[in-house]
VMD Tcl script that draws the C-alpha trace (Angstrom):
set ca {
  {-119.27 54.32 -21.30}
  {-121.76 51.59 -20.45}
  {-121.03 49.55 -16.90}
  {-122.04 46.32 -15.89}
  {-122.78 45.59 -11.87}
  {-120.65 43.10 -10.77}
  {-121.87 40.26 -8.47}
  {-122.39 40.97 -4.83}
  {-119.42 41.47 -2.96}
  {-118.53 40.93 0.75}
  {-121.01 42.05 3.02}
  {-121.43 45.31 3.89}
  {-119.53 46.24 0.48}
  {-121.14 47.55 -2.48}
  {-121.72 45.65 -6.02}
  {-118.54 46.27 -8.21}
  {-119.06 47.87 -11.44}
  {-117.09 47.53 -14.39}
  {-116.97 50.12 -17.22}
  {-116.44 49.87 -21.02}
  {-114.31 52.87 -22.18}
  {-113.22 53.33 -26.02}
  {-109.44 52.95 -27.28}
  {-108.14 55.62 -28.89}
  {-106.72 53.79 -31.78}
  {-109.42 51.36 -32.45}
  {-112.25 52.94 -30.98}
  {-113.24 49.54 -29.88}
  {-115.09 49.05 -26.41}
  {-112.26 48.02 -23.79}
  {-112.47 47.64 -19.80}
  {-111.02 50.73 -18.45}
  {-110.64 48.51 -14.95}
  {-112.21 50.84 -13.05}
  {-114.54 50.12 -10.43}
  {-117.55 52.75 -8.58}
  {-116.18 51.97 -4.63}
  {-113.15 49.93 -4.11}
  {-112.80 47.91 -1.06}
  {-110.16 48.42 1.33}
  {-106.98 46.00 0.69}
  {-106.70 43.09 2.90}
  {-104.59 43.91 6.26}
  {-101.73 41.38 6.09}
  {-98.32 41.25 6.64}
  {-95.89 41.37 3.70}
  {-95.28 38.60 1.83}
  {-98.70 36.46 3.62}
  {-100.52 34.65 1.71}
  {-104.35 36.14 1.64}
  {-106.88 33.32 1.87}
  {-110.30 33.25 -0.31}
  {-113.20 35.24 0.53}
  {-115.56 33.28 0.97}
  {-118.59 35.97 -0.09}
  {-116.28 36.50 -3.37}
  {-117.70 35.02 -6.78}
  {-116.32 32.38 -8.45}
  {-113.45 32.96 -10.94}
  {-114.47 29.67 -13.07}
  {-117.99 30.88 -13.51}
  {-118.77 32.40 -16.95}
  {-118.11 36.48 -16.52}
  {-122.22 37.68 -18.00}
  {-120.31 40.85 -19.33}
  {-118.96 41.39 -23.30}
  {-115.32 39.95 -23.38}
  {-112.88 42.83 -24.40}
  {-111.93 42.90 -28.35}
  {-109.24 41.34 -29.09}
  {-105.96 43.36 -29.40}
  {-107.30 45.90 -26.81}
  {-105.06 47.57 -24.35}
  {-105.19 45.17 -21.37}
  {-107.38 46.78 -18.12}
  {-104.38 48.94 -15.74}
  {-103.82 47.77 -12.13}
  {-106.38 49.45 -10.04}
  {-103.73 49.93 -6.86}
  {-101.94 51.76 -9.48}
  {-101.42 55.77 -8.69}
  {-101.32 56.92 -12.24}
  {-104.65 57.68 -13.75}
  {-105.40 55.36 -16.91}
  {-108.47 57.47 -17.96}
  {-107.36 59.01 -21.41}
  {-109.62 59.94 -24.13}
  {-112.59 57.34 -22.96}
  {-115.80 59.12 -21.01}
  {-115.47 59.20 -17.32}
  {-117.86 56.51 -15.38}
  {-120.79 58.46 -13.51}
  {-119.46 56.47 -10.60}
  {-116.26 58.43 -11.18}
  {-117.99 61.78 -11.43}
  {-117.34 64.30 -8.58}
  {-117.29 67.64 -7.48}
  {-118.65 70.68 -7.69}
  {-117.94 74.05 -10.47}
  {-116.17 75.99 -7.84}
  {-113.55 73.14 -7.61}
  {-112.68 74.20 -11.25}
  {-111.33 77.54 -9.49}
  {-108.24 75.71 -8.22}
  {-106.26 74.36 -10.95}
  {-107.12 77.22 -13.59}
  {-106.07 79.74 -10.95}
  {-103.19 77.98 -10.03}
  {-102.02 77.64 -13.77}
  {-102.10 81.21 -15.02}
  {-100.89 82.88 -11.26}
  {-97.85 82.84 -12.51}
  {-95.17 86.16 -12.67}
  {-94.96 85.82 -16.56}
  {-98.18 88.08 -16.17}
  {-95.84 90.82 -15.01}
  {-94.02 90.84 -18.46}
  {-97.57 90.66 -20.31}
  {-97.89 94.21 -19.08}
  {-94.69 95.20 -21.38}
  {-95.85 94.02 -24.06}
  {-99.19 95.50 -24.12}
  {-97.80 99.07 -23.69}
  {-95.24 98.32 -26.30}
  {-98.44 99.09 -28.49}
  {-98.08 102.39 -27.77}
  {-101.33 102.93 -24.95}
  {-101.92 105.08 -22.41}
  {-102.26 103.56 -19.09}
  {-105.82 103.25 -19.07}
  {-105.77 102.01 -22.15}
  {-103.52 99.17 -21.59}
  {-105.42 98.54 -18.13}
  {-108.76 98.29 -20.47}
  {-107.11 96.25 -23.04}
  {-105.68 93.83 -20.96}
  {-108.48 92.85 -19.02}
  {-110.90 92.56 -21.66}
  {-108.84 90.24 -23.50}
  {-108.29 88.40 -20.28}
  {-111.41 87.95 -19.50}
  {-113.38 87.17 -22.77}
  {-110.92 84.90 -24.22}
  {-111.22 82.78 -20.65}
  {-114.84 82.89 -21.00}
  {-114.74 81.24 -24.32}
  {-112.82 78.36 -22.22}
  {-115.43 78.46 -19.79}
  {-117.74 77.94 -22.80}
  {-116.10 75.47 -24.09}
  {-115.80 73.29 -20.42}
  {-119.37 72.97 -20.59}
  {-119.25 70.35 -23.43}
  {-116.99 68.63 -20.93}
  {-119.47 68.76 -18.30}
  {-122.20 67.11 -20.64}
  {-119.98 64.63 -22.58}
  {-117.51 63.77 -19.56}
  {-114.72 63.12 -22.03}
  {-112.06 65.31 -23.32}
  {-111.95 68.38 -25.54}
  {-110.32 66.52 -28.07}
  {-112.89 63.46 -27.88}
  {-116.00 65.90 -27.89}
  {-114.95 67.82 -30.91}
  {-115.29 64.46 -32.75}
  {-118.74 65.46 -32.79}
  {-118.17 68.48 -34.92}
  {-115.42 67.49 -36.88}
  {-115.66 64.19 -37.37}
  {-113.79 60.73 -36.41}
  {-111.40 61.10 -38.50}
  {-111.86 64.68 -39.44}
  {-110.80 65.08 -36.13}
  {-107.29 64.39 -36.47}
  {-106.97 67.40 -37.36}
  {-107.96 68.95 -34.27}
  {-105.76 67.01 -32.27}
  {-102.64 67.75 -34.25}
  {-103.88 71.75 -34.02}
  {-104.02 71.34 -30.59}
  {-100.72 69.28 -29.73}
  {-98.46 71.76 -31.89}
  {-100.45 73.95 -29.56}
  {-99.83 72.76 -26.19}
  {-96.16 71.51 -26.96}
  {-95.40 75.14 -27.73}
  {-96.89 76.61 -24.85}
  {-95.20 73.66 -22.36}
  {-91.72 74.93 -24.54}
  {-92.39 78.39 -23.92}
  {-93.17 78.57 -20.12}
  {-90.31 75.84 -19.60}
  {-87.77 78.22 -21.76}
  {-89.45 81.22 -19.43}
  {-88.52 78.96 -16.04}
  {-85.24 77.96 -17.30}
  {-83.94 82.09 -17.89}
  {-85.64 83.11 -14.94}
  {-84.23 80.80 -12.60}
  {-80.17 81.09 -14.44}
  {-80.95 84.68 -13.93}
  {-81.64 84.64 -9.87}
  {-79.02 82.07 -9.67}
  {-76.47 84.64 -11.17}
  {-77.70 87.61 -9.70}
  {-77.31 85.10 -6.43}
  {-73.46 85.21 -7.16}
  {-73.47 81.71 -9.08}
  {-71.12 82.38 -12.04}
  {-72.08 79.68 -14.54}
  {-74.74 80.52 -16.15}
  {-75.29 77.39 -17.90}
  {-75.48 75.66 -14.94}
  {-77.56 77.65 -13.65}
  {-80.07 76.97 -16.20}
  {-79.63 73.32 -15.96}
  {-80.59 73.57 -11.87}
  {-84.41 75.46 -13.36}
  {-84.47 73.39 -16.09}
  {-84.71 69.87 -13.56}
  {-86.43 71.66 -11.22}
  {-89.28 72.75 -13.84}
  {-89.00 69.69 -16.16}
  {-89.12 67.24 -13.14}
  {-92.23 68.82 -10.94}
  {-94.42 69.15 -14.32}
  {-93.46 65.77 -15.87}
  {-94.46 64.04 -12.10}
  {-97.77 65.81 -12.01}
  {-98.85 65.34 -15.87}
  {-98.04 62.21 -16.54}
  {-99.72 60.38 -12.65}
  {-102.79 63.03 -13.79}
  {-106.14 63.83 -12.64}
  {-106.15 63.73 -9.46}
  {-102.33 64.10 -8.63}
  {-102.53 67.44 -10.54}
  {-105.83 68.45 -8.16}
  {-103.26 68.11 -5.54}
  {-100.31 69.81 -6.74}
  {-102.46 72.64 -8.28}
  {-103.78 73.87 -4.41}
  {-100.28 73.34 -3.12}
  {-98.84 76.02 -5.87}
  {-102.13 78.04 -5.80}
  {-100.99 77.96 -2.09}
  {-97.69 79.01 -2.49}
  {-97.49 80.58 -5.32}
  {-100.15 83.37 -4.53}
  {-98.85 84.40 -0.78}
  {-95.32 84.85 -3.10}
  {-96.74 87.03 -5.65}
  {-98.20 89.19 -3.14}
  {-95.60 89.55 -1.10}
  {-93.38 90.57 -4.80}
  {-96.07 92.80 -5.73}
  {-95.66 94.88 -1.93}
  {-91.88 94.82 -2.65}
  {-92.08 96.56 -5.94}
  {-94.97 98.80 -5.68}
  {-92.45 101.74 -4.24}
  {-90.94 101.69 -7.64}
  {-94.42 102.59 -9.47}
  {-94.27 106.17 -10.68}
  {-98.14 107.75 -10.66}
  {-96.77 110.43 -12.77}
  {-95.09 108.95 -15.29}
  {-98.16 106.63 -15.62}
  {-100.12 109.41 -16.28}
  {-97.59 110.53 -18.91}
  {-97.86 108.09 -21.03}
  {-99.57 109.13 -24.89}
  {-103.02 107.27 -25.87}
  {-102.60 105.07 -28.68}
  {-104.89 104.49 -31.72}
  {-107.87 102.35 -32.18}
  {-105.61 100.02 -34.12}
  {-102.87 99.69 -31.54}
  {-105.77 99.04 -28.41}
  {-107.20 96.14 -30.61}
  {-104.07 94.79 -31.62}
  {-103.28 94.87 -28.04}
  {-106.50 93.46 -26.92}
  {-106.67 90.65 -29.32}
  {-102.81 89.81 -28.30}
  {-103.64 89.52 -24.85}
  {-107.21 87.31 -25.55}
  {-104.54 84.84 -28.04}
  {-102.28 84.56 -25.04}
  {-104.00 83.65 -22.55}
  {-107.92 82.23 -22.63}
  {-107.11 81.37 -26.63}
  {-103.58 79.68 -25.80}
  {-106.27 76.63 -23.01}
  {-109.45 76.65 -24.92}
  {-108.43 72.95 -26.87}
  {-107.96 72.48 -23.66}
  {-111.10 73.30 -21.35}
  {-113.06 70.84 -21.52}
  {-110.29 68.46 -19.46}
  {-111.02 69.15 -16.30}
  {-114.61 69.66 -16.29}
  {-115.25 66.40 -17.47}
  {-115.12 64.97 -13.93}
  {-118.36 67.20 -12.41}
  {-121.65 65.11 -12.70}
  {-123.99 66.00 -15.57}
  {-126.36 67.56 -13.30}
  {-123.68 70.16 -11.95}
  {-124.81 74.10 -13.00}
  {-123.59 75.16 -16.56}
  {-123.55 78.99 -15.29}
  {-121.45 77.83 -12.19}
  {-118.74 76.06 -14.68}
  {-118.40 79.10 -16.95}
  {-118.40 81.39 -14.47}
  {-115.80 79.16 -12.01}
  {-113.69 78.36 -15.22}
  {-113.42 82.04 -16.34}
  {-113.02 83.64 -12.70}
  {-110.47 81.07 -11.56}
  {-108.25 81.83 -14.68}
  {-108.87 85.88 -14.87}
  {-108.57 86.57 -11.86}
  {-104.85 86.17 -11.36}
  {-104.16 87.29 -15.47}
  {-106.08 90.86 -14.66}
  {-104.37 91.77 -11.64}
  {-100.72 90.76 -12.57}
  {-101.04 91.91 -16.41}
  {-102.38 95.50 -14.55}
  {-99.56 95.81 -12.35}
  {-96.87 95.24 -14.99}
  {-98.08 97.81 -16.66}
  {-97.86 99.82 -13.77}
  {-94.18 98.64 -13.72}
  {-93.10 99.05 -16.87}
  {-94.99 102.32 -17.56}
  {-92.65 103.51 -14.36}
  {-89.32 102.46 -16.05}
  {-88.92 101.76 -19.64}
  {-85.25 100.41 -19.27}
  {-87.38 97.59 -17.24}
  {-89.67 96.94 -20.37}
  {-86.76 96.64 -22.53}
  {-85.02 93.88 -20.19}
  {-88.34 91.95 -20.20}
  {-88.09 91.60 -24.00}
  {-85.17 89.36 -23.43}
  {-85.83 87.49 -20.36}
  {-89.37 87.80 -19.46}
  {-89.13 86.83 -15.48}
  {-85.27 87.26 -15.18}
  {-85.72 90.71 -15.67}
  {-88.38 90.96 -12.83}
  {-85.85 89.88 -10.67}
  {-83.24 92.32 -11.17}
  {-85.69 95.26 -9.08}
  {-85.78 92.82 -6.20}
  {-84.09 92.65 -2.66}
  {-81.30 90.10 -2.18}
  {-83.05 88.54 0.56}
  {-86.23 87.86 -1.74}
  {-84.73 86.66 -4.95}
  {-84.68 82.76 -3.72}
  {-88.61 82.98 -2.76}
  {-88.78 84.64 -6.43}
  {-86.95 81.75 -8.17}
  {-89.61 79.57 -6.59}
  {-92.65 81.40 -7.69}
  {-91.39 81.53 -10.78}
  {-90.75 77.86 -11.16}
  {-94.13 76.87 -9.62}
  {-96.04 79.08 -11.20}
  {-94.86 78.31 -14.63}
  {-94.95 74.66 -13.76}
  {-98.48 75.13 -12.62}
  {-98.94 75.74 -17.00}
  {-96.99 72.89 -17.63}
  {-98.52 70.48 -15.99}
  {-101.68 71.51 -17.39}
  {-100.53 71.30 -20.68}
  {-98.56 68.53 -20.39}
  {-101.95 66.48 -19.37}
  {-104.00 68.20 -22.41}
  {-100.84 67.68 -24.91}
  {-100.84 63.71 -23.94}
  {-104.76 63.55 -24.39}
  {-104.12 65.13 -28.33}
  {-101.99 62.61 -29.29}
  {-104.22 60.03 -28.05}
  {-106.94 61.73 -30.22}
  {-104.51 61.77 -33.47}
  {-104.65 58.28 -32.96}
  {-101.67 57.00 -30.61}
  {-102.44 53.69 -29.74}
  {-100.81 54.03 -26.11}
  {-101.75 54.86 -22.46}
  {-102.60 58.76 -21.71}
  {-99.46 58.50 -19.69}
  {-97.32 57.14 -22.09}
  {-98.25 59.70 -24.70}
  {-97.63 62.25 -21.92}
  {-93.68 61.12 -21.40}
  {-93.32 61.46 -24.90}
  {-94.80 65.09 -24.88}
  {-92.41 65.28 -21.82}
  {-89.47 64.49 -23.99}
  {-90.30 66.84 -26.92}
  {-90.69 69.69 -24.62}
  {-87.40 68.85 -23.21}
  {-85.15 68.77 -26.33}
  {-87.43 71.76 -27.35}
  {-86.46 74.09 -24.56}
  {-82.84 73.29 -25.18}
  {-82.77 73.78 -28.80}
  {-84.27 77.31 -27.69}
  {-82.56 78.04 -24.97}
  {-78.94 77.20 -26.81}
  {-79.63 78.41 -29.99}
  {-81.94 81.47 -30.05}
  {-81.24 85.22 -29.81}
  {-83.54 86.19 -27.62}
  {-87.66 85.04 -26.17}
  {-89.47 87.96 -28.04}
  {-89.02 86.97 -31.28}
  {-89.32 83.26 -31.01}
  {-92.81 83.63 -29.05}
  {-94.69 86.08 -31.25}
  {-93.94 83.93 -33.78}
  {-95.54 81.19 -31.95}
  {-98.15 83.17 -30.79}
  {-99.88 85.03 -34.16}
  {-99.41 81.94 -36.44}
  {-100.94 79.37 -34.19}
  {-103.60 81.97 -32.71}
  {-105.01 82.18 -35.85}
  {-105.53 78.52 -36.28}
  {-106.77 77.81 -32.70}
  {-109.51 80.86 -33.58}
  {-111.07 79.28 -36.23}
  {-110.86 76.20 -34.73}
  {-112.42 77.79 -31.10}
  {-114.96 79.64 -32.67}
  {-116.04 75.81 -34.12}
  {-116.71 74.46 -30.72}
  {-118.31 77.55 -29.28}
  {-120.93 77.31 -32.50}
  {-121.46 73.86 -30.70}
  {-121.90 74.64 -27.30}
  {-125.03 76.95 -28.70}
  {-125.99 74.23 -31.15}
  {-126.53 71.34 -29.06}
  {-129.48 70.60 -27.04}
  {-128.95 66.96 -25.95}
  {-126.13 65.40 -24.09}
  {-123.42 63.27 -26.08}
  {-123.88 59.72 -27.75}
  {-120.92 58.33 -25.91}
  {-120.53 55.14 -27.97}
  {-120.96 57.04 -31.41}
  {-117.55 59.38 -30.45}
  {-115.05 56.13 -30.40}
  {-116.25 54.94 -34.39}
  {-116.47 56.08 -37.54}
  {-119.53 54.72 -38.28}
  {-122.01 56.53 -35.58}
  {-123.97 59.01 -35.76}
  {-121.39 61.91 -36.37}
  {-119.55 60.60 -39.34}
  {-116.01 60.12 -40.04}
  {-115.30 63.38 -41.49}
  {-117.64 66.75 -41.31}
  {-115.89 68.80 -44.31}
  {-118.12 71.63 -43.49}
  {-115.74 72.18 -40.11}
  {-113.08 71.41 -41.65}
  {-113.19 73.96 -44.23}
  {-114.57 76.75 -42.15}
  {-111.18 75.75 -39.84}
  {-109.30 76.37 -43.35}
  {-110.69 79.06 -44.06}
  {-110.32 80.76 -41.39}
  {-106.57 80.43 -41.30}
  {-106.16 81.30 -44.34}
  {-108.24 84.32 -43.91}
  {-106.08 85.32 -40.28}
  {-102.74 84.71 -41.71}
  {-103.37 86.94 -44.42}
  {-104.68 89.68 -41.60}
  {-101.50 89.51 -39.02}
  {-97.48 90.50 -39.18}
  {-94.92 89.44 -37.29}
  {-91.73 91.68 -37.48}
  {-89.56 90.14 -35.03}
  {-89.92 86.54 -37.15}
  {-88.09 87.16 -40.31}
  {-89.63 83.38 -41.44}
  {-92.96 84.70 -41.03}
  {-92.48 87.33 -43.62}
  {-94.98 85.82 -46.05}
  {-98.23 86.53 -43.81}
  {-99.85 89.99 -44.12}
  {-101.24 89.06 -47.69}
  {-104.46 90.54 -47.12}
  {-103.63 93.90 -45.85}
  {-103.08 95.56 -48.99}
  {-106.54 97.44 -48.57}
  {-105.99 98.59 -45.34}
  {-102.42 100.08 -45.59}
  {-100.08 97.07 -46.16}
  {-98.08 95.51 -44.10}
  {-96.55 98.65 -42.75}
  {-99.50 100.34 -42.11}
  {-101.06 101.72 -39.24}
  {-103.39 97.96 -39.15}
  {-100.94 96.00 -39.83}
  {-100.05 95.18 -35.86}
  {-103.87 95.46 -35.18}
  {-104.13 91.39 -34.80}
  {-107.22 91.76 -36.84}
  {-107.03 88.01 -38.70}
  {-106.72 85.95 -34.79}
  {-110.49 88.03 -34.57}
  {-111.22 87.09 -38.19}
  {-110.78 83.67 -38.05}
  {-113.16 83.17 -34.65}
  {-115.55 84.58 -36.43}
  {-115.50 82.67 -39.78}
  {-115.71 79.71 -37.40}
  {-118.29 80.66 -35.38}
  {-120.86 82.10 -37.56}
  {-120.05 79.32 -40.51}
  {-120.62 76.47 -38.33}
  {-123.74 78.21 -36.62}
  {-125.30 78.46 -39.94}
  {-124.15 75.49 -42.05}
  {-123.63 73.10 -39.22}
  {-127.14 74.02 -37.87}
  {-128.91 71.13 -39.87}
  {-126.29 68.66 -38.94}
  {-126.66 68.78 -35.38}
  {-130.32 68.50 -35.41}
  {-129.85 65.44 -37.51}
  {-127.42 63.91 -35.34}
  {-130.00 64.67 -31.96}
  {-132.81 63.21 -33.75}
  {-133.37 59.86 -32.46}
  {-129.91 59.29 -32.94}
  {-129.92 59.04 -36.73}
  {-127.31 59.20 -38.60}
  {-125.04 62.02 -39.45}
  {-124.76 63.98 -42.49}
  {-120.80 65.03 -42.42}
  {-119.49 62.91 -44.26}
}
mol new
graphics top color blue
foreach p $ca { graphics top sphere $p radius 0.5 }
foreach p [lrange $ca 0 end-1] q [lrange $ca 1 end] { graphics top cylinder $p $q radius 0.2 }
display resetview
C-alpha cells in the first residue's frame, strides 16, 4: 500500500516509514504499523524509566500523514511476534528473498508419509506398475505447476491469493472465492489432522499402550498444538518451523523408506495387469485433485513476500519442484509397497499412516510417530495460515490471527466428530476430495486464465473497494465458476459416499454411472477447462480495460 517517510530518526538510523494497508471488512486505508528498519530497543534495566531522545520528533507536532478512518482496526504492537499482515499488500520495505526460498515450506508441507498411502489408491484403479508410476507423477507434477502459476500473481500483487482474485472476480464477487477456498482448506487441515490422530493411536498401540482413545488424544495435542502455534504467529514463524520439519522430517522418511524396501517384491510388481485408458486418467486426475489442486487457492501466500523484480520462471519452477519433489518419490514407492502386498493396501484404506506402521521394526515406530505428526503438521500449518486469510477475504472484520484460532477451533471439533463417529477415512475423504475438486477446478482454471491475461502489475488500492477499477462483481467469472461445477459434478461418482449418490448426471452418454468412465474423474478436468478457456476468451476485453490507464472496469 502507499508509505509515508517518517521524520529523521536518531542518527545513524534510517527514516521510519509507515504503510497504509486495506481492512478486510471495510476496505478502508488503515496503518498496518509496520515500519522498513526498526531500531534496536533501548538497553535498560526492567522496570527503568527510558528518557527522551533527544533526535526523536515531537509527539505534539501535527503527524503530515492521512489520519486512519475511523472505526479501523487500531495499528498492532510492533515488538509483537505474531505477524498482523492479513489480506493487505506487503510493504516493498517488507519484501525479501529469493524463488528458491519458496523450496522450503512447500517441500516441507507435502514430505509427509501420507504419500505412501497415495500409492494404494492409485493402483486401486486397477494399473500396472508403470502405469501407476506414470500416473502419479504426472498428476503430481502438473497440478503443482498450476500452483506455481498461480504464485506468480503473488509475486506481482504482493497480497494474497484470495485478495488478488478480487481482480477477476470481483469485490464482492469474490466472496465467493473465499468461501470455496475456506470449505477447502478447513477440509484438508480436518483430513491430515484425522490422518495424524489414527496414525499416532496406532504406533501408540502397536507400542503396547492399550487405550486407544487415549492414544489418539496424545496425536491429537501433539498435531493440533504444533500447527495452531505456527499458523496463527505466521509468516515468518512458519519459515522457521517449515526448515526444522523439512529437516527432520526428510532424514526420517529416508531412513523408513531403507527399512521397508526389503519387503518390495520386483516380481509381483511386474505382475500386476495394465489398466484401461479410463482407469490411468481417473487415476491421474485423482492424484493432480489431491495434491497441486488441494494448495492452488492457496499459492499465491507465500510468494507474496519476494520483491517484484524476483524471476517469474524461478518462482514456478521453485514452487512446483519444492512441492513434487517429495509427492513423486513417496507416491512411487507406495506403489512399490502396496503392489508387493495387497493385504497392506487394504489396511491403508482404513488408516492411511497407521497401517504403514504395522511393517515397521519396534525400535523405529517412535521416530515414525514423529514423522508422521510433523509431516502432516507441516500441511496444517500451511493451511491453517491460507484458511485464516479466506475468511478475512469473505469479509471477517478481525486480525489474520484471530480468524486463524477460529479455523483452529473448527478443525478441532471437526477431527473429533470424524474421528468418533465415522466408519472408516476412505469414504469420508473421496467424498471430500471429488466434490470440492470440481469446484476448486473451475475456480483454478479462472486464475490461471489471469496469470496469461495480465500484462501490468496490480492496482493495489483498487483491490480493498468496490468502486475501483475491477468492479464489485465480474458475473462473467462467476458463472464460468458455476458452470463448471455443474458441468464436473455431473462427470464424477463417488461409491464409497452413499450422500453423494446424486452426481454422475451427465454420464448417461458415456456408459452411466456404472460404466467403464464413470471412475475416470473426467468432470475435476472438465471444469479447469470451462474455466480456463471461458475466462481467456470472455474475460480477455475486461482485463485490457482494467490495464488501460486504469479505467474503469467492466464486471459489474
Amino acid at each position: 500500500g502507499p508509505c509515508w517517510a517518517g521524520p529523521a530518526g536518531a542518527a545513524g538510523q534510517d527514516r521510519p516509514v509507515r504503510c497504509y494497508s486495506a481492512d478486510a471488512a471495510s476496505g478502508v486505508m488503515t496503518p498496518d504499523g509496520r515500519a522498513a528498519h526498526r531500531p534496536p530497543p533501548h538497553p535498560r534495566k526492567e522496570g527503568t524509566p527510558v528518557s527522551p531522545d533527544p533526535a526523536a520528533p515531537d509527539p505534539a507536532a501535527p503527524d503530515p500523514r492521512p489520519a486512519p478512518a475511523p472505526g479501523s482496526i487500531p495499528a498492532p504492537d510492533p515488538a509483537s511476534r505474531i505477524e498482523n499482515a492479513g489480506l493487505d499488500v506487503i510493504a516493498e520495505s517488507e519484501r525479501k528473498g529469493r524463488p528458491r526460498d519458496l523450496f522450503m515450506p512447500w517441500f516441507a508441507a507435502n514430505i509427509s508419509v501420507l504419500g505412501l498411502s497415495w500409492g494404494a489408491w492409485v493402483l486401486g484403479f486397477g494399473l500396472s506398475f508403470v502405469q501407476a508410476a506414470i500416473a502419479g507423477t504426472i498428476g503430481v507434477v502438473v497440478s503443482f505447476l498450476a500452483c506455481g502459476v498461480v504464485a506468480v500473481l503473488g509475486k506481482r500483487g504482493s497480497a494474497p491469493t484470495l485478495a488478488l482474485s478480487r481482480a477477476a472476480f470481483g469485490y464482492n464477487g469474490n466472496r465467493l472465492s473465499a468461501a470455496i477456498s475456506w470449505m477447502l482448506t478447513v477440509g484438508w487441515e480436518t483430513v491430515l489432522c484425522v490422518t495424524a490422530t489414527l496414525a499416532s493411536a496406532t504406533v501408540l498401540q502397536t507400542l503396547g499402550w492399550r487405550n486407544r482413545a487415549g492414544a489418539q488424544i496424545v496425536g491429537f495435542l501433539l498435531t493440533v498444538g504444533l500447527a495452531a502455534f505456527a499458523g496463527i504467529l505466521g509468516f515468518d514463524t512458519i519459515m522457521r518451523v517449515q526448515t526444522w520439519i523439512t529437516l527432520a522430517t526428510g532424514v526420517l522418511t529416508v531412513v523408513y523408506l531403507l527399512l521397508v524396501a526389503p519387503r518390495i517384491d520386483l516380481r509381483a510388481l511386474t505382475a500386476l495387469p495394465a489398466g484401461g485408458a479410463a482407469a490411468f486418467i481417473g487415476a491421474l486426475v485423482m492424484v493432480a485433485t489431491g495434491f497441486g489442486l488441494g494448495w492452488v487457492n492457496a499459492a499465491a501466500d507465500y510468494s507474496r513476500y519476494l520483491p517484484r523484480t524476483a524471476s517469474t520462471p524461478g518462482v514456478i519452477g521453485w514452487t512446483a519442484f519444492g512441492s513434487s519433489l517429495p509427492c513423486v518419490v513417496l507416491v512411487i514407492a507406495g506403489t512399490m509397497l502396496v503392489g508387493s502386498d495387497a493385504a497392506l493396501g487394504t489396511a491403508i484404506d482404513s488408516d492411511p499412516i497407521g497401517a504403514l506402521a504395522t511393517i515397521l521394526p519396534t525400535w523405529f515406530l517412535i521416530p515414525f510417530a514423529l514423522v508422521a505428526i510433523l509431516g502432516l503438521a507441516g500441511g496444517i500449518i500451511l493451511d491453517l495460515y491460507s484458511s485464516g486469510l479466506s475468511l478475512l477475504a469473505a469479509g471477517l472484520p478481525v486480525r489474520r490471527y484471530v480468524a486463524t484460532a477460529v479455523d483452529a477451533t473448527i478443525m478441532t471439533v471437526g477431527t473429533i466428530a470424524v474421528v468418533l463417529g465415522a466408519k472408516d477415512f476412505l469414504g469420508p475423504f473421496q467424498g471430500f476430495l471429488t466434490t470440492l475438486g470440481v469446484v476448486i477446478a473451475a475456480w483454478a482454471g479462472v486464475m490461471i486464465a489471469e496469470v496469461l491475461l495480465r500484462r501490468r502489475d496490480y492496482d493495489e488500492a483498487a483491490l480493498f473497494t468496490p468502486d475501483g477499477v475491477y468492479g464489485s462483481v465480474n458475473w462473467e467469472a462467476i458463472a464460468l465458476v458455476a458452470a463448471g461445477t455443474a458441468v464436473g459434478w455431473g462427470l464424477v461418482v463417488n461409491t464409497a459416499a452413499s450422500w453423494l449418490g446424486w452426481q454422475g448426471y451427465l454420464l448417461g452418454p458415456l456408459g452411466g454411472r456404472d460404466g467403464a468412465w464413470a471412475g475416470a474423474n473426467l468432470g475435476v478436468l472438465a471444469a479447469l477447462l470451462i474455466g480456463l478457456v471461458g475466462h481467456l476468451t470472455l474475460g480477455r476485453g475486461r482485463v485490457r480495460a482494467q490495464e488501460a490507464d486504469g479505467g474503469a472496469a467492466d464486471g459489474d
